[in-house]
Backbone as a ProteinNet text record, in pm:
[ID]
protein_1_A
[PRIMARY]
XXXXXXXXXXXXXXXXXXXXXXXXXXXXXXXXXXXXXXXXXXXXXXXXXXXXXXXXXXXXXXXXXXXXXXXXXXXXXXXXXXXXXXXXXXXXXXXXXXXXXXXXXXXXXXXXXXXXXXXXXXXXXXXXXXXXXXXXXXXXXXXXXXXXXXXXXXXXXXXXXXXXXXXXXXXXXXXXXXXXXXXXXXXXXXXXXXXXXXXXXXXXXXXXXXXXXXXXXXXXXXXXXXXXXXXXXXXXXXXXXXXXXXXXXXXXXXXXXX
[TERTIARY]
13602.4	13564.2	13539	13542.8	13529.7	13664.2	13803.8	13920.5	13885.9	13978.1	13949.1	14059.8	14012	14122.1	14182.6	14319.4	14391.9	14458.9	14441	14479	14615.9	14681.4	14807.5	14924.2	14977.1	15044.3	15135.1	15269.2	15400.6	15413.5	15361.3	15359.5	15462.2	15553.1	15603.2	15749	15785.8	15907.7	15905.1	16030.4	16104	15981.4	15971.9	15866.8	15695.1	15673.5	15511.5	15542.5	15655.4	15638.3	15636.2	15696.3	15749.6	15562.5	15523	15420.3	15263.1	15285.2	15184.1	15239	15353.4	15359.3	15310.6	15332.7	15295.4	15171.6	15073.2	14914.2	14860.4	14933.4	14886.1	14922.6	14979.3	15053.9	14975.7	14915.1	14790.2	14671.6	14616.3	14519.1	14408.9	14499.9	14418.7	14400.1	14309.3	14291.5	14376.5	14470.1	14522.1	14473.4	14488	14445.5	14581.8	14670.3	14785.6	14832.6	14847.6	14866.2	15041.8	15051.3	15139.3	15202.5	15306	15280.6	15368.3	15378.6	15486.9	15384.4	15254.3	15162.3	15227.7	15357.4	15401.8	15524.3	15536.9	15647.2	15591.2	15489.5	15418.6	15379.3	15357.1	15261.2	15321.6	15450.1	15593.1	15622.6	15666	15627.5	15537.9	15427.8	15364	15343.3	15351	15340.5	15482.6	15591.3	15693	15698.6	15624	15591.6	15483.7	15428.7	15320.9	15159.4	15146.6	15019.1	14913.7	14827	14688.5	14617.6	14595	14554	14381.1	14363.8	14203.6	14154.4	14327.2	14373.1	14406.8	14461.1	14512.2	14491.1	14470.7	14441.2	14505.3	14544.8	14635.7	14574	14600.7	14560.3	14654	14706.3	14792.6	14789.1	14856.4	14801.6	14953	14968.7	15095.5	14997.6	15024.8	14943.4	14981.3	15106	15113.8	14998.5	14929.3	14840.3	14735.8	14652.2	14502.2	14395.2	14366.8	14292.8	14273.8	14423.3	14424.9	14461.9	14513.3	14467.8	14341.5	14284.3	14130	14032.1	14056.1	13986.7	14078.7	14145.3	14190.4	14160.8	14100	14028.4	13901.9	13802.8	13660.9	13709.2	13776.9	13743.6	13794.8	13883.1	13883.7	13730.3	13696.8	13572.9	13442.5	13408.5	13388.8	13352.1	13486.3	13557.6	13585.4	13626.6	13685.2	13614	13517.5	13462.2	13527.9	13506.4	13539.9	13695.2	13793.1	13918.1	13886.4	13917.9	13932	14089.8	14174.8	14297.3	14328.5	14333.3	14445.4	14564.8	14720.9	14828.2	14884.7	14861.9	14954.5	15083.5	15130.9	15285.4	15371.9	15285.1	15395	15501	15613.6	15677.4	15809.9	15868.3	16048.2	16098.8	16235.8	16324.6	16439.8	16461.5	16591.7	16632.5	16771.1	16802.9	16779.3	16810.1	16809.9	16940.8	16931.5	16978.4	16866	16860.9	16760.6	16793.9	16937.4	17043.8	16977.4	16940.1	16963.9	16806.6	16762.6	16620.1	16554.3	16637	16580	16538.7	16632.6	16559.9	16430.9	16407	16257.9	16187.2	16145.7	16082.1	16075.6	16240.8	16227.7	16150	16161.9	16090.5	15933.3	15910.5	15725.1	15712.9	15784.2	15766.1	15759.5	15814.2	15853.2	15700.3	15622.4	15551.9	15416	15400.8	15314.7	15250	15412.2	15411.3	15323.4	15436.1	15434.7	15340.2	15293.8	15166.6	15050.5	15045.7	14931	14852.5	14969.3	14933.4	14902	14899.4	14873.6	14733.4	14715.2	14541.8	14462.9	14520.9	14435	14393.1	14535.8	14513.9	14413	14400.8	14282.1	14137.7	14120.4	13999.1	13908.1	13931.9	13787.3	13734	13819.4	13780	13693.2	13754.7	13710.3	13568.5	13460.4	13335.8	13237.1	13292.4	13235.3	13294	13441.3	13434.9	13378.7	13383.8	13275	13147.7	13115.3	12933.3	12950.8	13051.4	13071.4	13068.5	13154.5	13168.7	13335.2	13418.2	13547.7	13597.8	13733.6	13816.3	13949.8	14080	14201.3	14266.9	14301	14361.2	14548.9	14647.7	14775	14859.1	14928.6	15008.7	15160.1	15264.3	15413.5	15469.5	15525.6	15613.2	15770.4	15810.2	15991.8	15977.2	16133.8	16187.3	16241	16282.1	16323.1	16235.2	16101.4	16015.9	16053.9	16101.8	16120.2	16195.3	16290.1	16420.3	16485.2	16513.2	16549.9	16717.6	16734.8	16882	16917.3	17102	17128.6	17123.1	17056.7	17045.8	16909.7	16818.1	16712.6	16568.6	16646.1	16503.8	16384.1	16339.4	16223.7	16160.4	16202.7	16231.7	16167.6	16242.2	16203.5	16099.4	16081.8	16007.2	15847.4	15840.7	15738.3	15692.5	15797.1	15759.9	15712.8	15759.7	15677.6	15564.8	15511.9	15363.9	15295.3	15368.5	15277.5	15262.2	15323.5	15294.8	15167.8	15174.4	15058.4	14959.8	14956.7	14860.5	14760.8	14831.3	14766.7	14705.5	14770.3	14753.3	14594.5	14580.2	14523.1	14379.5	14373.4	14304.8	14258.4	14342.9	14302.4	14144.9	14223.9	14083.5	13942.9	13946.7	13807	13790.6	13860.9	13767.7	13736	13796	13817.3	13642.7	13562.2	13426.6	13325.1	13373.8	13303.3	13358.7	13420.5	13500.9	13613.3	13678.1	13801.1	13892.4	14019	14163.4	14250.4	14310.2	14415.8	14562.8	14651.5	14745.4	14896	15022	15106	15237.3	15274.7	15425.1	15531.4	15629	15732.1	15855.1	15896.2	16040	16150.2	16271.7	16376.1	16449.2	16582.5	16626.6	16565.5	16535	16476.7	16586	16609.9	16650.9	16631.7	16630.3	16542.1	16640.6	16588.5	16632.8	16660.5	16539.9	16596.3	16685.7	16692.2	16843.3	16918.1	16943.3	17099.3	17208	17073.1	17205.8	17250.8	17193.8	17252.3	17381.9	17468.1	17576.6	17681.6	17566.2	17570.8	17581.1	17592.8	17560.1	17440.5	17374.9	17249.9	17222.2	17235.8	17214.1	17084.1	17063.5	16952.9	16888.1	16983.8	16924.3	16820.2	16731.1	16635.2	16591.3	16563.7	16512.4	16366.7	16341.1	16197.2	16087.8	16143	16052.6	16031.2	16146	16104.1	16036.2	16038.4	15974.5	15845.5	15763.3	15657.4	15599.4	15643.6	15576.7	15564.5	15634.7	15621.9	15510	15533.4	15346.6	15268.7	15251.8	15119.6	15050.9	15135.7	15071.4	15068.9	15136.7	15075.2	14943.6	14951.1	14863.1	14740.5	14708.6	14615.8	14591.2	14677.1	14688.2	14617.2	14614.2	14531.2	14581.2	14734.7	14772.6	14800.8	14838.7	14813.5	14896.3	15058.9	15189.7	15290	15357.4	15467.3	15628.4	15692.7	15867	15877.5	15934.7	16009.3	16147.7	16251.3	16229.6	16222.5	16199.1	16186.8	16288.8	16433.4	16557.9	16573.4	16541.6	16517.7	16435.5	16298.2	16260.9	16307.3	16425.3	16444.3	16540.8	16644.9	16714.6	16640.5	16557.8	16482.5	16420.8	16358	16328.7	16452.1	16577.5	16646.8	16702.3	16718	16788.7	16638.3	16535.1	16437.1	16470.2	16519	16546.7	16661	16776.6	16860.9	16870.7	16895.9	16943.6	17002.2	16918.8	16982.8	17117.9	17184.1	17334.4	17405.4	17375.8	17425.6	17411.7	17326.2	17190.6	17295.9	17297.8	17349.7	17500.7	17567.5	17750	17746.5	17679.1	17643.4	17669.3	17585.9	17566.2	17644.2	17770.4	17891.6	17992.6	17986.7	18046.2	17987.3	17845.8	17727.4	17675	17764.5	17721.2	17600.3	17558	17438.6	17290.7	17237.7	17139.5	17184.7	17215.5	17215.4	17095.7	17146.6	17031.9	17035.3	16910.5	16824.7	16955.9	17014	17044.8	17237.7	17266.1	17406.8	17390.9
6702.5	6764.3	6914.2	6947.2	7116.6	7204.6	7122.7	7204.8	7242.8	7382.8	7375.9	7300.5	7302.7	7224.4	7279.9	7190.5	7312.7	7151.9	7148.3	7106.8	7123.5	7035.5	7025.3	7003.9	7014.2	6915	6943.2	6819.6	6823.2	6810.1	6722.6	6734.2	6593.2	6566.3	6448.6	6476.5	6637.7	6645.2	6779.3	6874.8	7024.6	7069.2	7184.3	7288.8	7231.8	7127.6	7054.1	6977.5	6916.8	6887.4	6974.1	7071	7194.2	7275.6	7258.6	7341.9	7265	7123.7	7053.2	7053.3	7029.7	7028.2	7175.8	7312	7399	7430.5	7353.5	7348.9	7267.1	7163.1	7058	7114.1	7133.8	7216.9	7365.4	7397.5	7526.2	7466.8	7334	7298.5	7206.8	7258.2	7227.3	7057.9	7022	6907.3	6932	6816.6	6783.3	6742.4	6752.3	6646.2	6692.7	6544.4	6578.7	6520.4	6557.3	6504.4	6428.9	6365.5	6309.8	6195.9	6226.1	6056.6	5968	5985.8	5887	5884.6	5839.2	5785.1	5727.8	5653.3	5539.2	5633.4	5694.5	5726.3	5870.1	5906.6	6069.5	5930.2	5830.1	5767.9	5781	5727.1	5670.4	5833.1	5929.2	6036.3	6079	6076.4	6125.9	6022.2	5928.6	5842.8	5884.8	5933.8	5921	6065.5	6158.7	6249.8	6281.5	6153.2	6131.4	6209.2	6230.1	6249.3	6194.2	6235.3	6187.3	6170.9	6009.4	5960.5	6024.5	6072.3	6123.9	6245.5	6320.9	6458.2	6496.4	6386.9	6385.4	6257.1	6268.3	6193.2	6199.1	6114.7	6099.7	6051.4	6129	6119.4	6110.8	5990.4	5982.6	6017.3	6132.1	6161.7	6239.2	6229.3	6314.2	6442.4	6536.5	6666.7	6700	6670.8	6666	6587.7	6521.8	6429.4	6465.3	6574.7	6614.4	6555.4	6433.9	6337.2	6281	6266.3	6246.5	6282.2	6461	6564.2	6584.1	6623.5	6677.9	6537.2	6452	6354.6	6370.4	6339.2	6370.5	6489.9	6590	6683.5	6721.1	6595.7	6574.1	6472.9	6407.4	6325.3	6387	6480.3	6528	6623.3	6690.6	6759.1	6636.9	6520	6418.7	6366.5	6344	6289.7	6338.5	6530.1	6530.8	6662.8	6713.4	6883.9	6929.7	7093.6	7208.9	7249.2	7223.1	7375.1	7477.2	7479.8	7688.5	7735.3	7605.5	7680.1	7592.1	7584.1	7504.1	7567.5	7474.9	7515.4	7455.6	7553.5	7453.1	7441.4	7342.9	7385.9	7259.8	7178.2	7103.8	7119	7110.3	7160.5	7084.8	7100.8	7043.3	7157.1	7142.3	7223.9	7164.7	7118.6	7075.7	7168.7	7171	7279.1	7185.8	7279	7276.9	7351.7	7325.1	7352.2	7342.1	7418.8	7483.1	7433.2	7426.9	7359.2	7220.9	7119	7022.6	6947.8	6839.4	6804.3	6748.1	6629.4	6596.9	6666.9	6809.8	6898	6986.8	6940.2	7016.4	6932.5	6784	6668.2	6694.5	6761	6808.2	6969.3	7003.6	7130.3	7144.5	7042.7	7023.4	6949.2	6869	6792.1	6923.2	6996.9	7163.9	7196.7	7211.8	7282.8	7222.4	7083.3	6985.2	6989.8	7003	6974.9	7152	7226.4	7340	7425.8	7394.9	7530.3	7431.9	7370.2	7286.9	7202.8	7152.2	7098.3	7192.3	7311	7424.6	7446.9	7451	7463.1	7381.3	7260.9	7098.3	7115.2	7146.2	7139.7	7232.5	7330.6	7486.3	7392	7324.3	7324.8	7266	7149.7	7136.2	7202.3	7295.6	7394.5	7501.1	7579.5	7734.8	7745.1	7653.3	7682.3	7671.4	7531.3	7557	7680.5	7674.7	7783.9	7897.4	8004.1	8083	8080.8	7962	7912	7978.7	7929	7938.6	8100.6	8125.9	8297.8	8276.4	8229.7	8213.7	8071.6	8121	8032.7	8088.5	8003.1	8076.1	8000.2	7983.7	7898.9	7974.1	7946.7	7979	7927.1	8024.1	7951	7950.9	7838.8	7893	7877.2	8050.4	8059.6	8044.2	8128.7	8128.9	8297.2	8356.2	8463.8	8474.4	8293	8280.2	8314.5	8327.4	8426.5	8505.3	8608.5	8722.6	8820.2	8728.9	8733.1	8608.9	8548.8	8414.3	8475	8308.1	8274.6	8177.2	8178	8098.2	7923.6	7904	7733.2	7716.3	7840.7	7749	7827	7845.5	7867.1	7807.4	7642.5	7602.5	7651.4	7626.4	7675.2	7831	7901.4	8049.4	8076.6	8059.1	8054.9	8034.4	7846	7858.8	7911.4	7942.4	8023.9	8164.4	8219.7	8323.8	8364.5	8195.3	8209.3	8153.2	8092.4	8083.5	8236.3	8332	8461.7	8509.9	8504	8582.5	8538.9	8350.2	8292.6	8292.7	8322.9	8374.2	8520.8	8617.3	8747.2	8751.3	8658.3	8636.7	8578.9	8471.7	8441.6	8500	8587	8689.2	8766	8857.3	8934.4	8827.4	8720.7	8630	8593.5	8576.5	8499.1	8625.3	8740.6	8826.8	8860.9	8876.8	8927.7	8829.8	8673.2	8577.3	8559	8597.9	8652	8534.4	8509.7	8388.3	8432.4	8446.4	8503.3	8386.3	8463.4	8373.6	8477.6	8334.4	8433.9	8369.2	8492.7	8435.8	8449.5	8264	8332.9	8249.5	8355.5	8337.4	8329.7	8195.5	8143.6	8237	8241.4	8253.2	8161	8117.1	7971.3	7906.3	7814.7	7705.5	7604.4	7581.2	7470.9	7319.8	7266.7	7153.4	7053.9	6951	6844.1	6861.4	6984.3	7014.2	7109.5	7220.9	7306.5	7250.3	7186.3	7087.4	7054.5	7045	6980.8	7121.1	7264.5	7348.3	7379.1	7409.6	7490.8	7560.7	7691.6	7779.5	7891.2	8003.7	8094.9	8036.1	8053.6	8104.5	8190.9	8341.3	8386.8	8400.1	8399.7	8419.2	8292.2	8223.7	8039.9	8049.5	7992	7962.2	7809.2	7798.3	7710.1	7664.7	7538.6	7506.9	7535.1	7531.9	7526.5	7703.2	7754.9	7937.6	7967.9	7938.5	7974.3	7915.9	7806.7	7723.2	7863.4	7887	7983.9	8136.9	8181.2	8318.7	8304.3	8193.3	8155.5	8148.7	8070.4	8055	8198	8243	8376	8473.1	8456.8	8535.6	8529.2	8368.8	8313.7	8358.1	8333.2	8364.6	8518.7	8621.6	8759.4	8781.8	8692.3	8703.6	8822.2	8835.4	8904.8	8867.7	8944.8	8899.9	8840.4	8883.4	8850.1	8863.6	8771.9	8760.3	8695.1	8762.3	8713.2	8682.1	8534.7	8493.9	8404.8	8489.4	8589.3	8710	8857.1	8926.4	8986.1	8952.6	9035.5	8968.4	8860.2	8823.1	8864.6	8977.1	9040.4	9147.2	9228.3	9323.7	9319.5	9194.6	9177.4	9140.9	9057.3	9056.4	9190.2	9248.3	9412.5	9498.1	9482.5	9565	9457.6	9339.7	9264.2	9308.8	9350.9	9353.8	9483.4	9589	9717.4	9745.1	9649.4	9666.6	9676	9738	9716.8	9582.9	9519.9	9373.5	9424.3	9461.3	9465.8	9431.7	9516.7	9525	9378	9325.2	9205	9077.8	9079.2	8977.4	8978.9	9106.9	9073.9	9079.4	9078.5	8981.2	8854.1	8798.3	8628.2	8540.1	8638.7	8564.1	8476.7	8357.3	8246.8	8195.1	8239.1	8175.2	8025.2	7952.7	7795.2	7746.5	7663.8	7658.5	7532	7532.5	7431.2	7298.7	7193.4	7051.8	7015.8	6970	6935.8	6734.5	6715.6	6570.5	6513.3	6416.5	6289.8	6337.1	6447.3	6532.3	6526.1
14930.3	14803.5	14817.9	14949.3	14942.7	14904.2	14920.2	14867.2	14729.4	14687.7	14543.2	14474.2	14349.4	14268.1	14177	14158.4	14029.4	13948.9	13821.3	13747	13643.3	13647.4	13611.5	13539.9	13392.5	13278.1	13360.9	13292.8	13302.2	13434.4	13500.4	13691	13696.7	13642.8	13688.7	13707.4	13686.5	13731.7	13702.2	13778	13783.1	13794.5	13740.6	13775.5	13821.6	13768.5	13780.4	13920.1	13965.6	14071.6	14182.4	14162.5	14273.3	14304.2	14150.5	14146.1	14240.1	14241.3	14264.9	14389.2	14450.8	14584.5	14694.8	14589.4	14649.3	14692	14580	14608	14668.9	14700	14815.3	14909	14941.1	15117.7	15116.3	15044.2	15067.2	15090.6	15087.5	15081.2	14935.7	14802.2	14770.9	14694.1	14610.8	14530.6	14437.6	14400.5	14275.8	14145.9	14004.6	13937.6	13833	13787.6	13792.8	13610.6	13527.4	13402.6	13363.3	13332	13293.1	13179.7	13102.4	13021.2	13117	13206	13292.4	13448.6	13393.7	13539.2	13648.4	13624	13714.7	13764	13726.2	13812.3	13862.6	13832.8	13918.1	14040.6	13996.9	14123.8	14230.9	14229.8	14314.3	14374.4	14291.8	14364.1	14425.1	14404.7	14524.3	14630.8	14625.7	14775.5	14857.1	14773	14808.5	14904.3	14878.8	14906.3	15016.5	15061.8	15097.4	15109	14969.5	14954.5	14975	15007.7	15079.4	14955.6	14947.4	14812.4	14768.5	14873.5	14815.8	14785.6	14768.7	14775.8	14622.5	14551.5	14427	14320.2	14206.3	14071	13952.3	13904	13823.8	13648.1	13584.5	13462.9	13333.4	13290.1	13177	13051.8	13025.7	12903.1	12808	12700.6	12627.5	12567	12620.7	12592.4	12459.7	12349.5	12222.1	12157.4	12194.4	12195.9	12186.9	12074.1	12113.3	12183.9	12108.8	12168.7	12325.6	12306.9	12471.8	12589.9	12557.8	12671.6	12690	12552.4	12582.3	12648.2	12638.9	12744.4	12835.6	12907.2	13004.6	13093.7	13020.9	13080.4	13132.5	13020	13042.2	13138.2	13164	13255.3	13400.7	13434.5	13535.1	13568.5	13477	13513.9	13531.2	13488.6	13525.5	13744.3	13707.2	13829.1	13953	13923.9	14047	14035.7	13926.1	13911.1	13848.6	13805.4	13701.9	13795.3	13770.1	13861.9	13867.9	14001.7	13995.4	13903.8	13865.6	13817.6	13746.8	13593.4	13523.1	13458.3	13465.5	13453.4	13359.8	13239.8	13067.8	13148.6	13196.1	13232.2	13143	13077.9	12985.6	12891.8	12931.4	12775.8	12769.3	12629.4	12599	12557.6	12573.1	12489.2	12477.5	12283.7	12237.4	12152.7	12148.7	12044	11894.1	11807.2	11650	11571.9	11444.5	11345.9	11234.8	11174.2	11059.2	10926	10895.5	10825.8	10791.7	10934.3	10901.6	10913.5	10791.4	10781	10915.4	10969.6	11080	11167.9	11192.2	11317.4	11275.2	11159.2	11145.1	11206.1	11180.5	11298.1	11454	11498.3	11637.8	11648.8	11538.1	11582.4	11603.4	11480.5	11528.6	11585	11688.1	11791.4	11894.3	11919.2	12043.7	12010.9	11890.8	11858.9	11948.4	11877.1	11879.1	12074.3	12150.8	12246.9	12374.3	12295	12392.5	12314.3	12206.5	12181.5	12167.6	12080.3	12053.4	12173.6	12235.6	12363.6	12454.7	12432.8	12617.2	12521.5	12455.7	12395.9	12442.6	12335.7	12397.4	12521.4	12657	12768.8	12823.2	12793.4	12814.7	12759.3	12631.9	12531.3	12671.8	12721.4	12794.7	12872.3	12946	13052.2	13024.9	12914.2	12864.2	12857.7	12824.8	12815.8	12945	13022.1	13138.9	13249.5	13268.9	13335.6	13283	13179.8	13130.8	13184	13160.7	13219	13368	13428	13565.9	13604	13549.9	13543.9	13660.1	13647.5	13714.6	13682.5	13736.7	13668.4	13642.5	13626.5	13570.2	13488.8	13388.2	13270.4	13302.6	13305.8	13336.9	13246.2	13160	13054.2	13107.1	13085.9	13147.4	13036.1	13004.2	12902.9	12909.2	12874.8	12927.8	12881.9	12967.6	12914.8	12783.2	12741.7	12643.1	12509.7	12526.2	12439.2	12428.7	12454.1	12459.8	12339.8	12353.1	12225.1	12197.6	12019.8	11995.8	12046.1	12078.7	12066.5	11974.1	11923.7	11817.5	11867.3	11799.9	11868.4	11924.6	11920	12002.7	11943.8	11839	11763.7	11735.1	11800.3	11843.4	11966	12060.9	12176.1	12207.9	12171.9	12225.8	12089.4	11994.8	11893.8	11930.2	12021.4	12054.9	12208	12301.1	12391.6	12332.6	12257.8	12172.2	12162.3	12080.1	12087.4	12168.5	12304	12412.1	12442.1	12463.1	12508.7	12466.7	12312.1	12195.8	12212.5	12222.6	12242.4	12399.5	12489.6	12631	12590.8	12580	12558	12431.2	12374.9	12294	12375	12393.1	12508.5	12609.1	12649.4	12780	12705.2	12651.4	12595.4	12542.2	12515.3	12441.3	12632.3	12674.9	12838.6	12901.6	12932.4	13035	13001.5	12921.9	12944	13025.6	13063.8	13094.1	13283.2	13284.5	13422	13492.9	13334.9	13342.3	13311.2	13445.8	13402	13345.3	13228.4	13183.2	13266.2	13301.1	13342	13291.8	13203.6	13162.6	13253.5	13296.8	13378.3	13301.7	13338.7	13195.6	13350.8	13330	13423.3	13360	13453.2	13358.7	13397	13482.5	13495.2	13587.2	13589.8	13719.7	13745.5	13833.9	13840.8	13851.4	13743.9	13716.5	13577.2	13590.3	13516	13356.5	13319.6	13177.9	13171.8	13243.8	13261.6	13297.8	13357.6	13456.4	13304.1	13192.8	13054.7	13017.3	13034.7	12962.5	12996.9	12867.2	12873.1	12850.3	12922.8	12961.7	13052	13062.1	13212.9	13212.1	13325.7	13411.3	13515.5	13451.5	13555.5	13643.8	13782.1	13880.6	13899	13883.8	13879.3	14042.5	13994.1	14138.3	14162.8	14232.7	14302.9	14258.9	14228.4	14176.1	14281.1	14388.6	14505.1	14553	14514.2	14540.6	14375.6	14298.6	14192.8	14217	14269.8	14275.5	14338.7	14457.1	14595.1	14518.3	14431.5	14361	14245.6	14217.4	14054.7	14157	14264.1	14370.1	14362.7	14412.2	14447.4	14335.9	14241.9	14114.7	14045.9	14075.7	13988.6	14070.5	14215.4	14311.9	14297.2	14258.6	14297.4	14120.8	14018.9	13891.9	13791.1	13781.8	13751	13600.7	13488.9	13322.7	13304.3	13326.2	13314.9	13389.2	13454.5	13542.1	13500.1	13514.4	13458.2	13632.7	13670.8	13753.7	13768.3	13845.4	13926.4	13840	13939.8	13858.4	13811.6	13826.4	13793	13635	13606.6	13507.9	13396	13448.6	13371.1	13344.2	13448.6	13401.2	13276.6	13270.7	13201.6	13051.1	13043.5	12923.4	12880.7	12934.9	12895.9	12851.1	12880.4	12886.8	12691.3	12731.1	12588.5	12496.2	12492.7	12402.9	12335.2	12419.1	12378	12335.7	12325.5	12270.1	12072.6	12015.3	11877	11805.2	11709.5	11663.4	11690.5	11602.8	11539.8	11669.8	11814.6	11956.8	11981.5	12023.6	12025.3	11973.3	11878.5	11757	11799.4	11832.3	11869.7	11988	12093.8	12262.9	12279.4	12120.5	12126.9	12032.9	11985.4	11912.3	12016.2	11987.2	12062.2	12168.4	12180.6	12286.6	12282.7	12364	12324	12282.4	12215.9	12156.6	12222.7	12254.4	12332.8	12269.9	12348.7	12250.7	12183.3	12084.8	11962.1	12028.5	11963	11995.3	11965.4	12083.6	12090.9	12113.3	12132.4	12201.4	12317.1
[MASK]
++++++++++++++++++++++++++++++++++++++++++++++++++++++++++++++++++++++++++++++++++++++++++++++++++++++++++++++++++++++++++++++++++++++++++++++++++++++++++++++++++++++++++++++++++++++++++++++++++++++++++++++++++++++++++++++++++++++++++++++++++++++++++++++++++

């Protein structure tokens, strides 16, 4: 019980597994969120984790109710984290056009904004109390600027940005960093369907080792890798009109059930 602990959504595959494996192999305690308990289980034995190292908590973080218990009960169970990581999220494309993809869009919403709150709500007051702590939101580059087709998607990576940045300033007087890292491709099970380029595709496991240490180094905002931020900085400064005839004939994200 003397490791510290870092708490976890979306740990049952791509980036949450890469990310939980990086903090076990530093030392620390797990506590690991998931709606697929049974198969994070099978992974980590498979992985061979030291069962008194890590805890498993089932929960669909779209789910107010039952992230935010899931959170009292890790502070419960295993203590306060020194680090929790909104890292849950989907991305299906849309059409705006069509009624059903409004259902998928507040499902994106439900999941990746509402849920990185839920996931923050039990923490924020005790760590405060504490005076430390780091709440970690994972956005995308795809915030940055929409693309055609994925206007749920980069929409609500958006306001994961605003919503950290937002956050930062209400904790930063209580001496709790929020910190925002924004991927650009990973390589992982939900990119594998895109297609599209990807340029600077990485590795889940070199992206895990570059947030470690961001996240440890308590920095506000991180684009990984970083060639990926330069390219988003550079598409932010471009002129719509430029912008807009870049992304004529740009395949479009599959929409639910393509």
């Amino acid at each position: 019980m003397s490791s510290a602990l870092v708490y976890l959504t979306g740990a049952s595959s791509g980036i949450g597994q890469a990310l939980a494996l990086q903090y076990y192999r530093a030392g620390w305690r797990l506590a690991l969120v998931a709606r697929r308990p049974t198969e994070l289980q099978a992974w980590a034995e498979s992985e061979g984790l030291s069962a008194d190292r890590y805890r498993i908590y089932a929960a669909d973080v779209a789910d107010i109710e039952q992230i935010t218990a899931a959170g009292r009960d890790c502070i419960a169970t295993q203590g306060l984290p020194e680090v929790v990581i909104a890292n849950a999220g989907i991305s299906i494309g849309i059409d705006s056009a069509i009624r059903e993809d409004l259902d998928v869009m507040q499902r994106v919403y439900a999941t990746n904004n509402l849920g990185m709150a839920a996931t923050f709500q039990p923490f924020i007051t005790p760590m405060q109390a504490r005076g430390s702590g780091a709440l970690v939101g994972i956005a995308s580059v795809a915030g940055i600027r929409g693309l055609p087709g994925h206007a749920a998607y980069c929409s609500s990576k958006a306001a994961v940005i605003s919503y950290c940045e937002s956050l930062r300033g209400e904790c930063r007087p209580f001496g709790v960093k929020v910190v925002t890292i924004a991927p650009g491709y990973i390589d992982t099970p939900l990119t594998r369907e895109n297609r599209y380029r990807m340029p600077f595709l990485m590795r889940a496991e070199d992206f895990a080792e570059r947030a470690f240490n961001a996240i440890a180094a308590g920095v506000s905002f991180r684009v990984i890798p970083w060639q990926m931020g330069v390219v988003a900085r550079l598409l932010r400064m471009l002129p719509n009109a430029l912008f807009d005839r870049l992304l004529v004939g740009r395949p479009r994200k599959h929409r639910q059930g393509q």
